[in-house]
C-alpha positions in Angstrom: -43.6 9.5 35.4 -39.6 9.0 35.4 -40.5 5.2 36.0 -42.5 4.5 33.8 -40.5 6.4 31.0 -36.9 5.2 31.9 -36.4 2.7 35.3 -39.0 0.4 33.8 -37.3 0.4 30.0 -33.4 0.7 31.3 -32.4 -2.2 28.8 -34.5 -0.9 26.3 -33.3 2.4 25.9 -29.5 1.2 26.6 -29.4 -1.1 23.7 -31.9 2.4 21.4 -29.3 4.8 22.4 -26.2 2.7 21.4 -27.7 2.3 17.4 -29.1 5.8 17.7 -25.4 6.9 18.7 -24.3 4.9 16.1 -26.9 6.7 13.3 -25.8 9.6 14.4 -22.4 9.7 14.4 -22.9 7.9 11.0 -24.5 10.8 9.8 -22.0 13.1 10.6 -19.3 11.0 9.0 -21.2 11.4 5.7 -18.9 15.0 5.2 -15.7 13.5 6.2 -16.6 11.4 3.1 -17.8 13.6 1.1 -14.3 15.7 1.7 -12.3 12.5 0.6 -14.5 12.3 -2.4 -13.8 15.6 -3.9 -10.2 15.3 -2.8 -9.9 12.1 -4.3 -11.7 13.8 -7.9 -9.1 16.5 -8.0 -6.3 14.2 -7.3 -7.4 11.6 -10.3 -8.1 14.8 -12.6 -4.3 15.7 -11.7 -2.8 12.7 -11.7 -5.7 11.5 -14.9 -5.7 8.0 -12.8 -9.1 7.3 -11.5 -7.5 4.1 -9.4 -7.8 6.3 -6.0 -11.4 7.8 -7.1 -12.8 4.0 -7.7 -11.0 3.2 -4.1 -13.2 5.7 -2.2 -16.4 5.0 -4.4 -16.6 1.8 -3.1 -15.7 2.8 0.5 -18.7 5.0 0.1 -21.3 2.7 -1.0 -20.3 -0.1 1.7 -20.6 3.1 4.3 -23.9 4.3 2.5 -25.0 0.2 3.1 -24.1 0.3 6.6 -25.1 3.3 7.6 -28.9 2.3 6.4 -28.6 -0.8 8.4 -27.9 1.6 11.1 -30.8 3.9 10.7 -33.3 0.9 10.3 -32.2 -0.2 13.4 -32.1 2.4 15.5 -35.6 3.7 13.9 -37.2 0.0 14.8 -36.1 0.2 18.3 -37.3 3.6 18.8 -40.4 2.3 17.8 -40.6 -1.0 19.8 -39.3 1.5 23.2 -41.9 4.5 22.5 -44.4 1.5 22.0 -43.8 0.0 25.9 -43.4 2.9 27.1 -46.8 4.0 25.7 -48.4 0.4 26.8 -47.2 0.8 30.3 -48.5 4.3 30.8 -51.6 3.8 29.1 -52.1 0.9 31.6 -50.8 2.9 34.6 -53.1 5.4 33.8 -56.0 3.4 33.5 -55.7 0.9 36.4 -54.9 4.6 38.4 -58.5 5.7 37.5 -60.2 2.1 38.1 -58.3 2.9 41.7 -59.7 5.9 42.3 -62.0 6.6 45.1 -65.6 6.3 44.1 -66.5 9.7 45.0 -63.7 11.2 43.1 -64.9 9.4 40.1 -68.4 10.8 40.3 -66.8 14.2 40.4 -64.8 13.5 37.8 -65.7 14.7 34.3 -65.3 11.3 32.3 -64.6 13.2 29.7 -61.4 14.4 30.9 -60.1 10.8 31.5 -61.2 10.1 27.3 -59.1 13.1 26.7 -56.8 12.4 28.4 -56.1 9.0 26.9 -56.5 10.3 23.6 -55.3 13.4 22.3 -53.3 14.1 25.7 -51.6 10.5 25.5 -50.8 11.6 21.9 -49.3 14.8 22.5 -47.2 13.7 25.3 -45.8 10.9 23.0 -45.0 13.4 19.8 -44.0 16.4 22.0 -42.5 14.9 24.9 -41.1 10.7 24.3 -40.2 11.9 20.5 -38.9 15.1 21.5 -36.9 13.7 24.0 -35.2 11.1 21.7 -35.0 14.1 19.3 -32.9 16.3 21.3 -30.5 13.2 22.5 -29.5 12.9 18.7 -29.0 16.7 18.2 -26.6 16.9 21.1 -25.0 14.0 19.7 -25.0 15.4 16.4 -23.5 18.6 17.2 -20.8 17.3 19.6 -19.7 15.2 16.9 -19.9 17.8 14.1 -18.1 20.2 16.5 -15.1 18.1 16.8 -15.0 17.7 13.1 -14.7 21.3 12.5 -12.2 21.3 14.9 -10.1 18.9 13.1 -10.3 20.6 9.6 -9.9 24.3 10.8 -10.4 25.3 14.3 -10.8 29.1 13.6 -14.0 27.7 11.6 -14.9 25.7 14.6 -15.4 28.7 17.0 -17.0 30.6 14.7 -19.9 28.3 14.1 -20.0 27.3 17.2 -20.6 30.9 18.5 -22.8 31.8 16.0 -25.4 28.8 16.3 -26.2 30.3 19.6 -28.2 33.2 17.7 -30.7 30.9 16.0 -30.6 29.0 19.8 -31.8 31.7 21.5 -35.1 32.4 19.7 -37.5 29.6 20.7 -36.7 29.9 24.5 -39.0 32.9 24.1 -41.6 31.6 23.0 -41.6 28.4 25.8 -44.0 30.7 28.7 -46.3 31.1 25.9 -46.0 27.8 24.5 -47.1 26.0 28.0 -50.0 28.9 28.4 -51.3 27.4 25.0 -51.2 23.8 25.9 -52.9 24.1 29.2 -55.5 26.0 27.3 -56.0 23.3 24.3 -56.1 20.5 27.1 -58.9 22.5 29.0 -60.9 22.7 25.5 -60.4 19.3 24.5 -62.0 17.9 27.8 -64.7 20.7 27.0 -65.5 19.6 23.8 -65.6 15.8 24.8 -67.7 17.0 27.4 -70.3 18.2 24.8 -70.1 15.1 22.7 -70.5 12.8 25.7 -73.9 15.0 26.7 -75.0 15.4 23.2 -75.0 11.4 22.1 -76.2 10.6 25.4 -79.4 13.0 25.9 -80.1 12.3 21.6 -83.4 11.1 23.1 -84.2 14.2 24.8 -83.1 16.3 22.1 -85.2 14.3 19.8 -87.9 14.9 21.7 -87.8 18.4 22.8 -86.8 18.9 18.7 -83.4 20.8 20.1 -81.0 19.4 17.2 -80.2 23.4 16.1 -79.6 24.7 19.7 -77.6 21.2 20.0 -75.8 21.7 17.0 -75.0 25.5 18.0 -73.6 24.2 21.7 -71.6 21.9 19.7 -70.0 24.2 17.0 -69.3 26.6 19.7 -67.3 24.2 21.0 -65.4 23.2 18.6 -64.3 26.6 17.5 -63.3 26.7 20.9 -60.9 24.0 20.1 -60.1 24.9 16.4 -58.7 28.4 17.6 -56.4 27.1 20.3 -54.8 24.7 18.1 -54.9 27.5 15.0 -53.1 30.3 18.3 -50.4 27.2 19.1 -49.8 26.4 15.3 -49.3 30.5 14.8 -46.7 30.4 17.7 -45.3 27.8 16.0 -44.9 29.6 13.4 -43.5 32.3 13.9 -40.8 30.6 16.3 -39.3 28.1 13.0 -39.8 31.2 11.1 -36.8 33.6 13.0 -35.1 30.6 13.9 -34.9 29.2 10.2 -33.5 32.7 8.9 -31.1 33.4 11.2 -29.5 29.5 10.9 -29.7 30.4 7.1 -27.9 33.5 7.3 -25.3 32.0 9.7 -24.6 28.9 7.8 -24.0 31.9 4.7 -21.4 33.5 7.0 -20.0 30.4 7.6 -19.1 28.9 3.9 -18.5 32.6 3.5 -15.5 32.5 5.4 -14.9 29.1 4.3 -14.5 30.1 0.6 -11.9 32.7 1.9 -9.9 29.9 3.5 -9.6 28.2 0.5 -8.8 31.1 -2.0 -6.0 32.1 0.9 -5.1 27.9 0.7 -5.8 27.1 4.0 -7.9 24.4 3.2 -9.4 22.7 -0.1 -12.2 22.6 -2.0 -13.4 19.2 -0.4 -13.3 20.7 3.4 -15.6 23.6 1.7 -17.7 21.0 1.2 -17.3 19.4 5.0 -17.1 22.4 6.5 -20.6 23.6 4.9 -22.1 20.2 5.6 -20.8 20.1 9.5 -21.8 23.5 10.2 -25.5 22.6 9.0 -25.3 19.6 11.1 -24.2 22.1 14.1 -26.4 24.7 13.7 -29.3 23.2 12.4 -29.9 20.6 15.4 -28.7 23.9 17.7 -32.0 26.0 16.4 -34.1 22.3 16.8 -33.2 21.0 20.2 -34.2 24.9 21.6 -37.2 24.6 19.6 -37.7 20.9 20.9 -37.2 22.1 24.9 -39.7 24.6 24.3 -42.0 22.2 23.2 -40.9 19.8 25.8 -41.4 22.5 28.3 -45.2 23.5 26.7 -46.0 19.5 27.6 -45.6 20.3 31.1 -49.6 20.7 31.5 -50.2 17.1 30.1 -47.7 15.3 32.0 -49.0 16.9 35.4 -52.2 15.5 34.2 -50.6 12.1 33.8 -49.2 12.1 37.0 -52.7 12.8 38.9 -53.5 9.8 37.6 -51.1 7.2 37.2 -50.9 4.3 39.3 -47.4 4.6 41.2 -44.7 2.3 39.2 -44.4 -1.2 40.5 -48.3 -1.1 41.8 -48.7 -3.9 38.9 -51.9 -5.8 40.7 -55.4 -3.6 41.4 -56.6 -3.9 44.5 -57.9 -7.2 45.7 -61.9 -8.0 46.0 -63.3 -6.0 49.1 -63.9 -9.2 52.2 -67.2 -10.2 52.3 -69.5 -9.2 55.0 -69.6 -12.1 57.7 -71.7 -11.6 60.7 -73.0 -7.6 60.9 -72.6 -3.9 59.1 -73.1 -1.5 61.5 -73.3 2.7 61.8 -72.5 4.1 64.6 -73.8 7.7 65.0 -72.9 8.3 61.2 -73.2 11.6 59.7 -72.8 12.8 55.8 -73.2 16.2 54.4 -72.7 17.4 50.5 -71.3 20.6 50.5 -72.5 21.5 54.3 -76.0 20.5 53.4 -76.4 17.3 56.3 -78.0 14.4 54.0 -77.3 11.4 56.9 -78.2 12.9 60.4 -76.8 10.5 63.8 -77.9 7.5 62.4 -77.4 4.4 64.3 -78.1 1.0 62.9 -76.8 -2.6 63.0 -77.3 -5.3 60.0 -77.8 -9.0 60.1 -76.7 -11.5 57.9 -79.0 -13.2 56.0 -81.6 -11.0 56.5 -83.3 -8.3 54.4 -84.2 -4.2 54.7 -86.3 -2.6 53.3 -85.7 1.6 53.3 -88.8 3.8 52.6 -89.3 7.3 53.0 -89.8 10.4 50.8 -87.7 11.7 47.6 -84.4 13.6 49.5 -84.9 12.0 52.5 -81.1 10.6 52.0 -81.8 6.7 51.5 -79.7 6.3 47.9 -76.8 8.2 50.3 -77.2 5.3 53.3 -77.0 2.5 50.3 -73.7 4.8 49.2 -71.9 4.9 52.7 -72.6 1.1 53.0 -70.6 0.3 49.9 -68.0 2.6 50.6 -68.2 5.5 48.6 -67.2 8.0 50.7 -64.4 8.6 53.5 -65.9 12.2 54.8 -68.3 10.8 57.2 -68.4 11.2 61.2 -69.5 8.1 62.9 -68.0 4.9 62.3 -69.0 2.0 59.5 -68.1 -1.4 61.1 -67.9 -4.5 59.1 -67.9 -7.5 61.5 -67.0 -5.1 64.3 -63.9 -3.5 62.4 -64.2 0.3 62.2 -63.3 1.9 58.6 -63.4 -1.7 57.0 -65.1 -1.8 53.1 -67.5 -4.7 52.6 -67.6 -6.0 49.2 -71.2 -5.5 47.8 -73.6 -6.1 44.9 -75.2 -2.6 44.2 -77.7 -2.8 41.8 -78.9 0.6 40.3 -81.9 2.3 39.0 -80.3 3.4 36.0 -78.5 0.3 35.3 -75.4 1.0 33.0 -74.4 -1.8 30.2 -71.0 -2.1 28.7 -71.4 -2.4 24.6 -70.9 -6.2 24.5 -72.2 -9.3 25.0 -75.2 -10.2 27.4 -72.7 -13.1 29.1 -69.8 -10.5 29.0 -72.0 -7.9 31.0 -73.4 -10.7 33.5 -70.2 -11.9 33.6 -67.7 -9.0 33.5 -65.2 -11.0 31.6 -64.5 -13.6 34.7 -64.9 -17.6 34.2 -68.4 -18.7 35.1 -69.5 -22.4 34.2 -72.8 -22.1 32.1 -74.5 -23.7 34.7 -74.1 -21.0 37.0 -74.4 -18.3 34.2 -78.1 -19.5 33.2 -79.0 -20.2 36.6 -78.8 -16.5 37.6 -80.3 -15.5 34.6 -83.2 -17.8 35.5 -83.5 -16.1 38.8 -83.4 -12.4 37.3 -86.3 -13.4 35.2 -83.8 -13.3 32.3 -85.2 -16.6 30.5 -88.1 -15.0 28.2 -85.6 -12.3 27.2 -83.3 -14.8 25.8 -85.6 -16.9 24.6 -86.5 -14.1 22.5 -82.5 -13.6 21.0 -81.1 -15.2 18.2 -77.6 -15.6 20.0 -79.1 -15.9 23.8 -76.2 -15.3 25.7 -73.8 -13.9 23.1 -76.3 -11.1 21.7 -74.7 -8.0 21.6 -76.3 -5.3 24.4 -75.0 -2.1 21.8 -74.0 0.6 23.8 -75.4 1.2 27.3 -77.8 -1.8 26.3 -79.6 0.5 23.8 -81.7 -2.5 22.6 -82.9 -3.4 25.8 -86.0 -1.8 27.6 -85.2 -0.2 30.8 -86.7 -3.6 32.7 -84.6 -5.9 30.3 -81.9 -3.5 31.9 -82.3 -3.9 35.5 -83.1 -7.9 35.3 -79.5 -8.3 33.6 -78.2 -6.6 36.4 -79.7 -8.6 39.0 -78.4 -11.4 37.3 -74.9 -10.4 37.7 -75.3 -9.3 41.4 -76.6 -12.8 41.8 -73.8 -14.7 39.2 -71.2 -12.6 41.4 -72.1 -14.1 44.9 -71.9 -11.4 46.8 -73.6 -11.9 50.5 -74.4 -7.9 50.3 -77.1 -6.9 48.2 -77.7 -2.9 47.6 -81.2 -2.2 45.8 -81.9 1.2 44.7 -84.8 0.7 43.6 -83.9 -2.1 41.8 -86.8 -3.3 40.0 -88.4 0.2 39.2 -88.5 -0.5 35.6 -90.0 -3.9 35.9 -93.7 -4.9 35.3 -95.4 -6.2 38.6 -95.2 -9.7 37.2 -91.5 -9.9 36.8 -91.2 -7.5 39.9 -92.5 -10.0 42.3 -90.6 -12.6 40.5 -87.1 -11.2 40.7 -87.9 -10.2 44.5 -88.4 -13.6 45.7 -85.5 -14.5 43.7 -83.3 -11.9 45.3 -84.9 -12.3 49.0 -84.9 -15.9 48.8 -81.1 -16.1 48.4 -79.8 -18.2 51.9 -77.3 -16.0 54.1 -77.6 -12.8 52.1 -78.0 -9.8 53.1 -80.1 -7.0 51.4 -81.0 -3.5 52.2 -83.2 -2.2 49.5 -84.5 1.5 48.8 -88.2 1.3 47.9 -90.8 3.4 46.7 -93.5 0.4 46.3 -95.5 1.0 49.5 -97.8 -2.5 48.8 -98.3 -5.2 51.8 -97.8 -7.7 49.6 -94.0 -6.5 49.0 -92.9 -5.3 52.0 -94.4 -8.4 54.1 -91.8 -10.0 52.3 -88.8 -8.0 54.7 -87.7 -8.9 58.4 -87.1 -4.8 58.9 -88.5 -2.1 57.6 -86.6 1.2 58.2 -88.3 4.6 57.5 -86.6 7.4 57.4 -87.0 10.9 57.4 -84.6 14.2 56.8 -81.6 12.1 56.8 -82.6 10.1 60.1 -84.1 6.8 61.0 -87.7 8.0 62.5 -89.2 4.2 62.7 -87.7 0.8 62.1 -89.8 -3.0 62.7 -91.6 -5.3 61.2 -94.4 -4.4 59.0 -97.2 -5.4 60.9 -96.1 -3.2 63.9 -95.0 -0.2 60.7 -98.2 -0.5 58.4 -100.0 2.4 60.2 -97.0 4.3 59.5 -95.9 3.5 56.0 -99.1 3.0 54.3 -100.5 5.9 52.1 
C-alpha cells in the first residue's frame, strides 16, 4: 500500500507539500497581519495621519492576492496527486483480481470486489489520502501558530498549548469503536451488493415464481442493514465533534480571557488580542481535528487490509503472459481432486494427443466438468501430476467453452474479440464456422450490435455459437467443451461440431450428454467415466455396447 500511495508519487507529493507548506503558513500569517492592521489604525487615529494605515492596506491586499495563488495551487495539486494515486490503486487492485487463481475467484463473492472498488475505494480516499493530507497541514498549522504565540507573549504560548491537549484527547476514544463500525459497514455493503447482484440476475426466476414481495423484503432487509451502520458511525461521529467542539470553545474563551488581561495590565495591545485570539484558534482547532482525523484514519484500517488482499505488488506493471500452448501431449498422472474431502477425481490416469479429439460421457456427478477444470488449470490442490509436453505443474493455455456462456455488455466483435486486433477476415471466418452467419444476417449493425448485458438479447444457442466463435478467432490448439452446444438445435449442433472437430492439430476434450452414433462416431476416443474414475476408454465401435442407452 505504502507504494502505491507515496514511492510511486515521490515527485508528486514533494512539489504538493512545498505549496501546501506554503498555504499554510500563509494562513497563519493572516494574524500577524491582522495585528499590524489594528496597530497601524490606532497609530493613524493618534497621529490623525492615515499615510501608515494606506501602507499596510496595500501590503494586505498584494498578501490576500498571493496567498489565493497559493491555495489554488496547492488545492490543484492535491487534486492531480489524490487522482494518480487513485488511478494506480484502482489499477493495482484490479489487475490483482484478474491475477488471482481461478478457484479463488469462484469462491469469491464478486460482490465484494464491486464493493470494494466502489464505496471502499471511496472511503479510503475521503478518510484515509484526504485525511492524511489533512493532518500534514494541521501539524504544520499549529507549529507555525505556536511559534507565533511565542513571539507575541510566551506565557500565552504555554497556556494554549497545554490547554489544546483537552479537546486532543477526546476522539482517541472513540478510535476502537470507530474501526469496529467500519469493519461492520464494509461487511454490509458487500452483503447488500450481494443481494442486488442475485436479485437482477434471477429477475427471470422471480418473475416466474411471482416472488417480487419476498424479493423486495430480502432487499429492504438489507439495506436497513446498511442504513443503520452508516446512521451507528454517523452517531459516533457525532458525539466525538460534539465534546471536542465545546471543550476547544471553552479553551479558546480562556484563552482571549487572559489575553484581555494582558492588555488592560499593558503587556500587549489591542492588535495581539486580535493575533493572539486568531493563533490560538489556528492551534487548537487543528489540535481537536488532526485527533479526530487519526481516529478516522485508524477506523480505515478494515478497508485498507482489504486493499492489500488484493493489490497487485507495486512495480508488477504487466499481467501475466498468455499460458504456452500445448504442443505434443497433456497428461494425468494418477490425479486426484476432492471438494471439501468429498473425492470428485479418483487415480485417474490419462494421456492426450494433439490434434485429436475426446469425447467424456458419463452420468450427472460423475466429475467430468472437474477433469475439463484441472486441465485448464483451475486448481493447485490436486495429488497426481498434470504434465503439459512432459513438464509436471506446467498450465496449458486453453479455449474453454461453457454451458452457460457469459457475454460482456458490448459489442458482438468486442465479445468475439475481447478487445485484441483481429483482421475482419479472420473475425467473419470464425463466425462462419460457429454458425454465426444467420444471426448476423438477422442484425442491423452485424458485428457491432450491442450483446446488452450478459447477451440478454440473445437466445441461449445464439450464446454458445458466439462463444465458439471466439474459442476458434483465439487459436487456441486446446479446446474444452462443457457441453458446449447444449443450447443449440440439432441442425446448428452438428454444424458447429464439424466446424470445431475439423479444426487441423487441435485438440478437444468435450463433456457430452448427446449419446447419438452419429455424434460420437465423429471422436478418435471416447472416455466414460464413472464416480470420478475412467471405467472405459476407445473408440466407439469397440464402446457402443457400453455407452448406448
Amino acid at each position: 500500500m505504502r507504494a502505491y500511495v507515496f514511492h510511486q508519487n515521490k515527485c508528486r507529493w514533494g512539489i504538493f507539500l512545498v505549496f501546501q507548506t506554503i498555504r499554510t503558513v500563509g494562513t497563519v500569517g493572516v494574524a500577524v497581519l491582522i495585528n499590524l492592521l489594528i496597530d497601524a489604525v490606532s497609530a493613524a487615529m493618534a497621529a490623525r495621519n492615515v499615510k501608515p494605515l494606506t501602507d499596510c492596506m496595500l501590503i494586505c491586499g498584494l498578501y490576500a492576492f498571493a496567498l489565493g495563488g497559493a491555495v489554488f495551487l496547492a488545492e490543484h495539486l492535491k487534486a492531480v496527486n489524490i487522482k494518480h494515486i487513485m488511478l494506480q490503486i484502482r489499477s493495482g487492485i484490479m489487475r490483482g483480481i484478474l491475477e488471482k487463481e481461478r478457484i479463488a475467484d469462484q469462491r469469491k463473492n464478486s460482490a465484494a470486489y464491486i464493493a470494494l472498488l466502489g464505496q471502499s475505494l471511496d472511503s479510503f480516499e475521503e478518510n484515509y489520502l484526504k485525511n492524511l493530507i489533512a493532518v500534514y497541514d494541521s501539524l504544520t498549522g499549529m507549529i507555525i501558530a505556536a511559534a507565533l504565540l511565542f513571539y507575541i507573549n510566551p506565557f500565552i504560548a504555554v497556556i494554549s498549548i497545554a490547554a489544546m491537549a483537552i479537546p486532543g484527547l477526546i476522539p482517541g476514544f472513540f478510535g476502537k469503536r470507530l474501526g469496529v463500525l467500519q469493519k461492520i459497514n464494509l461487511q454490509n455493503t458487500a452483503g447488500y451488493h450481494a443481494k442486488i447482484k442475485d436479485i437482477c440476475s434471477g429477475f427471470e426466476v422471480i418473475k416466474t415464481c411471482r416472488a417480487e414481495k419476498q424479493m423486495e423484503e430480502l432487499h429492504d432487509a438489507g439495506s436497513v442493514l446498511l442504513e443503520d451502520g452508516k446512521e451507528r458511525t454517523a452517531d459516533t461521529m457525532a458525539v466525538l465533534y460534539g465534546l471536542a467542539n465545546m471543550a476547544s470553545v471553552a479553551v479558546q474563551f480562556l484563552v482571549m480571557s487572559l489575553a484581555g488581561v494582558f492588555a488592560v495590565n499593558g503587556l500587549i495591545t489591542i492588535g495581539s488580542i486580535i493575533a493572539v485570539t486568531q493563533l490560538t484558534g489556528q492551534v487548537i482547532s487543528p489540535a481537536f481535528q488532526l485527533s479526530a482525523r487519526i481516529s478516522q484514519l485508524k477506523g480505515v484500517r478494515p478497508v485498507c487490509e482489504q486493499m492489500e488482499a488484493n493489490l497487485l505488488p507495486a512495480g508488477a506493471c504487466e499481467l501475466k503472459a498468455d499460458l504456452p500452448e500445448m504442443e505434443r501431449t497433456l497428461t494425468l498422472e494418477d490425479v486426484s481432486f476432492a471438494y471439501d474431502n468429498a473425492v470428485v477425481i479418483d487415480h485417474v490416469s490419462l494421456q492426450f494427443e494433439r490434434g485429436r479429439k475426446y469425447a467424456v460421457v458419463g452420468r450427472s456427478g460423475s466429475g467430468k466438468s472437474t477433469l475439463l477444470k484441472l486441465l485448464a488449470g483451475y486448481y493447485d490442490s490436486y495429488a497426481g501430476r498434470i504434465l503439459a509436453d512432459g513438464e509436471s505443474d506446467r498450465k496449458t493455455g486453453a479455449a474453454w467453452i461453457h454451458q452457460e456462456v457469459f457475454l460482456f455488455d458490448d459489442t458482438i466483435r468486442n465479445n468475439i474479440t475481447l478487445y485484441k486486433p483481429y483482421d475482419e477476415d479472420e473475425i467473419k471466418r470464425a463466425c462462419h464456422l460457429a454458425g454465426l452467419d444467420d444471426v448476423l444476417g438477422r442484425l442491423p449493425a452485424g458485428l457491432d450490435t450491442e450483446a446488452a448485458e450478459n447477451g440478454s438479447r440473445f437466445s441461449g444457442g445464439e450464446r454458445q455459437r458466439i462463444a465458439v466463435a471466439r474459442a476458434i478467432l483465439h487459436r487456441k490448439n486446446l479446446f474444452l467443451l462443457d457441453e458446449a452446444t447444449s443450447a443449440l438445435d440439432s441442425e446448428t449442433t452438428e454444424f458447429v461440431e464439424d466446424s470445431i472437430l475439423s479444426l487441423e492439430n487441435v485438440t478437444c476434450i468435450a463433456v457430452t450428454h448427446k449419446l447419438t452414433p452419429e455424434s460420437l462416431r465423429k471422436y478418435d476416443e471416447i472416455l466414460v467415466m464413472e464416480h470420478g474414475k475412467i471405467v472405459e476408454q476407445g473408440s466407439f465401435d469397440r464402446l457402443s455396447a457400453r455407452i448406448l442407452p
